[in-house]
N, C-alpha and C positions, 0 to 999 in steps of 0.2 A: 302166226308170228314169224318174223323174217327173220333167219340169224344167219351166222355165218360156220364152214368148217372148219377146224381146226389148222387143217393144211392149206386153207385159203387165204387166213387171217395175217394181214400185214404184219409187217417187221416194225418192230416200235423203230429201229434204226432207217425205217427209211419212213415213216410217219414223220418223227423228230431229228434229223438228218445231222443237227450238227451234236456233236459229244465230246468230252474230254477224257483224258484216262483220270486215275485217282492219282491227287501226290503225292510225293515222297518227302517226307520229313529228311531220312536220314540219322535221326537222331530224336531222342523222346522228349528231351529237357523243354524244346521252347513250347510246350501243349502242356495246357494240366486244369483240372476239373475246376481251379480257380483262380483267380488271376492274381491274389497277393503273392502265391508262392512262383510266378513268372517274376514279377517285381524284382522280387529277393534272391530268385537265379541269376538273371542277370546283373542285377550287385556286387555279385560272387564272382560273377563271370570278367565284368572289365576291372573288378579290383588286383585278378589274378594278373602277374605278366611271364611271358617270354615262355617256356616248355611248360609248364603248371597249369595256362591258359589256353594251349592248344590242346591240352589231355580233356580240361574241361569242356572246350569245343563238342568235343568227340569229330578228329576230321573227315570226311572221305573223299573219294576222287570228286565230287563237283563241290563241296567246302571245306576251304581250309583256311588258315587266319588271313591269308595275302590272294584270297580268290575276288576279282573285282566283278562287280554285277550290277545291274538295273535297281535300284527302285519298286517295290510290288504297287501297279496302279493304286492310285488315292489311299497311299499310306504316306507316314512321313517319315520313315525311318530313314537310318542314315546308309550312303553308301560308298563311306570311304573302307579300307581293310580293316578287317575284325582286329588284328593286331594292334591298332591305334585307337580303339573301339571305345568313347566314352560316355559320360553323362548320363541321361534317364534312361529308363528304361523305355524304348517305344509303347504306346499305348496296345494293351491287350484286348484283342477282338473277340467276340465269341464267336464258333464255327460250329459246325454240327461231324461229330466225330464217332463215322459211323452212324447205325442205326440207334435212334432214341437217347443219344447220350451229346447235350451240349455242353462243351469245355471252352477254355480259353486260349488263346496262340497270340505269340509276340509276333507280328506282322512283319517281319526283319527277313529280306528276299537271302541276305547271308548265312542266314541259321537253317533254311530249308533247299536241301536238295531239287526239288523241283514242283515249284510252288504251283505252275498253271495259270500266268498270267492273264490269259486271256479268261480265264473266267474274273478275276480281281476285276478286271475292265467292265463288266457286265453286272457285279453285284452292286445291287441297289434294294431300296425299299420296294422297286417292283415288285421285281424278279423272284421266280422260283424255279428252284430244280427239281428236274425229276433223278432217282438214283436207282442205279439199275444193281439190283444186291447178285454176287457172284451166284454162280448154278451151280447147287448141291444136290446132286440127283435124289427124288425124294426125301426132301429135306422137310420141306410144309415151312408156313410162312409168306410173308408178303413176298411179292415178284420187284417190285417197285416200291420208293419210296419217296417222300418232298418234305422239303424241306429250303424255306428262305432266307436262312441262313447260307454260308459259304460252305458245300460239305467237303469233306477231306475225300470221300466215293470207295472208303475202307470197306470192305464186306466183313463179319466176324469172323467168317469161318476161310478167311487170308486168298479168298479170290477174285480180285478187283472187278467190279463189274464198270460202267461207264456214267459218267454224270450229263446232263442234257441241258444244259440251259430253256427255260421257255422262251426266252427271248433272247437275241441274238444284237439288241444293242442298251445302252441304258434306258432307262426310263418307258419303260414297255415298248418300245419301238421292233419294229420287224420279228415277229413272232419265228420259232424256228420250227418251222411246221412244212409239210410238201406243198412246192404254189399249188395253188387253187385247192387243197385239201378244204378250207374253211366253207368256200364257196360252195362246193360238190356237197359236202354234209350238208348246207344250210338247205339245196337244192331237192336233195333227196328227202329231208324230215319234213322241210314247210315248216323252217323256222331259223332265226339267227342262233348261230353257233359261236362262240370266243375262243380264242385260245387255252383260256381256262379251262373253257368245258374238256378240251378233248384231255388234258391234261387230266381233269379228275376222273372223265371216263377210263383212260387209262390207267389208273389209281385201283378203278376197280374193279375192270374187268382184265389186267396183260397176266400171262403167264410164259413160261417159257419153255419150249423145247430144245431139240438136238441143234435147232437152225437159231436160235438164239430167243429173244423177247417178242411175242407177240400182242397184237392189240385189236379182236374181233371188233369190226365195224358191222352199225345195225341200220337198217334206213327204214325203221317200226319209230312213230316220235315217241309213245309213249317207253319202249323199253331203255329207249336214247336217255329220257326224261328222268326215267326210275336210276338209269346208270348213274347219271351225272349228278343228281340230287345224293345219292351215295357215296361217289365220292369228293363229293364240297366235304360231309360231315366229315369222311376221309381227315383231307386238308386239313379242315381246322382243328382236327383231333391233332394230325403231323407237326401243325406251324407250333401249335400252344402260343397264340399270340391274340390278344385282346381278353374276353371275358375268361376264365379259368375254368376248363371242365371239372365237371363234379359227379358224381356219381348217388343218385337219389339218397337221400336218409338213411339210414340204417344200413346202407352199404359201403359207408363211406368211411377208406381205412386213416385210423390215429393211431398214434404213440401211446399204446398200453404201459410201456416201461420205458423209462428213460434207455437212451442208446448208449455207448459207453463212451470213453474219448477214445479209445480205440479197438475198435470190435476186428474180430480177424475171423471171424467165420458166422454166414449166413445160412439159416436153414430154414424150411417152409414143414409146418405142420398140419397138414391137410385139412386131419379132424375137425381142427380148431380154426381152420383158416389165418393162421397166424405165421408172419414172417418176424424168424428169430433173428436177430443183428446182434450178434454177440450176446449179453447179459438183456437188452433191449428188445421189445415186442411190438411188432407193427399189427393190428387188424383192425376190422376183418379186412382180408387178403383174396379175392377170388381165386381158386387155383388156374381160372383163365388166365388171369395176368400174370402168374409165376411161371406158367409153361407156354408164358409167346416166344415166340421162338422167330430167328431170322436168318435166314443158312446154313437151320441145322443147332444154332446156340441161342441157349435159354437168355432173351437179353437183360434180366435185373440180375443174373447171375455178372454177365458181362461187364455192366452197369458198377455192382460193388467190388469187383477183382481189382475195376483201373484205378479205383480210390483208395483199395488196402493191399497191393500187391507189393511182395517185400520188393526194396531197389538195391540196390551197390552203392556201400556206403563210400561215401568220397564223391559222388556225382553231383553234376545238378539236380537231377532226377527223385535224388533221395532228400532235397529241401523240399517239403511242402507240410502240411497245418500236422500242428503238435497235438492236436487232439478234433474231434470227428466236427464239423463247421455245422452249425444250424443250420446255413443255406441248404449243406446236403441232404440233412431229413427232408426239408420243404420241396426237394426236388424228387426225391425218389416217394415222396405219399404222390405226389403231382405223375410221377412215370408209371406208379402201380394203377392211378387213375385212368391215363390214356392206354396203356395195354387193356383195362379189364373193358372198357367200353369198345377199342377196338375191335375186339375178340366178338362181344355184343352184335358188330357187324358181318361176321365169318359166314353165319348164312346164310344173311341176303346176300353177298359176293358171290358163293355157293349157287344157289338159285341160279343168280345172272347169269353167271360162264353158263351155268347148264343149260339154259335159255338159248344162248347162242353158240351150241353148239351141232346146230344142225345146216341141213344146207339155205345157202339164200343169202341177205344180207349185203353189205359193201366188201369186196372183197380184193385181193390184191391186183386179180386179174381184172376186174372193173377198174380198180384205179391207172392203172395202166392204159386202159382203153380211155380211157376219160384225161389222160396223160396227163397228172399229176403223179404218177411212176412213168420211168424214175426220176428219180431228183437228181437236177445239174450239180456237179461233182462242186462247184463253187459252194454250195451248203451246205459240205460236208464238210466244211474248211470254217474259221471264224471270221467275222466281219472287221472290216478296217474299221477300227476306231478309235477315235484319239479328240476325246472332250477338255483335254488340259494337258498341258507338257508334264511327260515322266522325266524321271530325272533319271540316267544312268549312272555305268560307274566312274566312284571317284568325282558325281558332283556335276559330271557332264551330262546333259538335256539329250533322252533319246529324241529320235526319229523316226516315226512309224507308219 
């Protein structure tokens, strides 16, 4: 078998060339696990006027109630001064916030310090990201993650790693991959290659070192084969989008006890396999899925902190559901699901890197000779694109 060394194994950064940093809210109010209590924020928000209103803002140097701005691509929010700020509420998106945890965001380029348009421009039903989770020196956990949703590229443990687009324009168009990468793999295996694949091979074989994210390439079809097949299941565990994972019969965790309207502390009983939520009991619970972990933090701990963390009372922050939403149990039996099967996966991932970690393989220095390293500095940049006029500020049509 052909693999590759560890000090040989490309740069996910220069495989997938073009990246964004993670955004910056700024401010916590316009996010939240559900989208009536954004509604009812901002209700709050334009009812208030004149100093009462900017408190509620919460301002800082890039927003504040007379700060003029763009437009976030293919939203319809408004973009006159928050000071004049009326009527509905802009339509709330879902977004992936952070690892395994999807929430809701009012789409309002005014509310967000530094939203990252150019991914807005690129997110479609295509599209997916890949997320590069910050480096916790032995931390364990996934290296990467995806998700096709719009991700915020938060790491838990507050060290922003880089988000990737796979595609670099709408509608699956120009893959962001090194030229000729696709060709050279298909060349070397004896077989077609997509952008997908390398995407989920990277799912399942990058880890990272001192030099940042790597992604051992293999030019064996069948271990390419075994990669890539593991991680689609990867993916489709990530997206949770079409059929609903499930986890066989008799492992499959329910609501032992009602949950409470307001549980304030979770706790996991090994014995029993049972996640306590207050007076409420979830199992069976694998204690795989309780101890996944993502830079170091246990994420269904992460998961129930951002739903019952006290807030400051007087904010926007501190409106949200008066007692614990059904939706959220359906969501976290659904997040205890995909961790414990991902977990399921940990030793064929295992396996694989150890597979490739010998000499041989595609490796950086190969790609170089083969001169798809390195990549024109133009791909590390984003693509001009402009499928419909954005509006800027104050109502005026950017130019892009």
């Amino acid at each position: 078998m052909l693999n590759v060394t560890h000090d040989d194994a490309p740069l996910l950064a220069d495989l997938m060339p073009w990246s964004v940093a993670p955004w910056r809210l700024g401010r916590s109010w316009p996010m939240a696990p559900d989208a009536g209590s954004l509604t009812a924020r901002w209700n709050a928000f334009v009812r208030a006027e004149g100093a009462d209103r900017a408190a509620l803002l919460q301002p800082s140097r890039s927003r504040t109630l007379r700060t003029a701005v763009a437009q976030l691509p293919g939203q319809a929010s408004g973009t006159g001064r928050l000071a004049q700020a009326s009527g509905r509420c802009p339509e709330p998106v879902r977004v992936a916030h952070g690892p395994f945890d999807e929430q809701w965001l009012i789409p309002d380029h005014r509310l967000i310090d530094a939203a990252r348009p150019e991914l807005w421009r690129v997110a479609d039903p295509q599209q997916l990201f890949l997320v590069e989770q910050g480096r916790v020196p032995d931390a364990g956990g996934p290296e990467v993650l995806a998700t096709g949703l719009l991700p915020d590229g938060r790491s838990p443990a507050g060290r922003p790693g880089r988000i990737r687009p796979l595609y670099r324009r709408p509608t699956g168009v120009e893959p962001n991959l090194a030229p000729g990468l696709l060709e050279l793999l298909g060349s070397r295996l004896g077989l077609p290659v997509t952008a997908e694949d390398v995407l989920t091979w990277a799912l399942a074989t990058a880890y990272v070192d001192a030099k940042g994210c790597r992604v051992p390439l293999t030019d064996d079809p069948d271990v390419w084969a075994h990669g890539v097949d593991l991680g689609h299941r990867m993916l489709w565990l990530m997206l949770r989008s079409g059929e609903r994972p499930k986890l066989p019969g008799g492992r499959r965790p329910y609501v032992r006890a009602p949950l409470p309207a307001r549980p304030a502390e979770l706790l996991y009983d090994r014995e029993e396999e049972t996640l306590e939520v207050g007076e409420g009991r979830i199992s069976p619970v694998p204690a795989e899925a309780w101890d996944f972990r993502v830079s170091g933090v246990r994420v269904v701990e992460l998961w129930f902190e951002r739903r019952t963390a006290p807030t400051e009372p007087g904010t926007l922050s501190a409106i949200r559901p008066a007692k614990w939403p059904q939706e959220w149990t359906s969501e976290l039996l659904e997040l205890i699901t995909v961790l414990a099967l991902l977990s399921e996966l940990q030793p064929r991932q295992t396996e694989l890197r150890a597979s490739l970690a010998g000499p041989g393989g595609i490796t950086a220095e190969a790609l170089r000779k083969s001169a798809v390293l390195p990549v024109p500095e133009h791909l590390r940049r984003p693509a001009s694109v402009l499928d419909h006029p954005e509006e800027g500020p104050d109502g005026q049509f950017a130019l892009l």
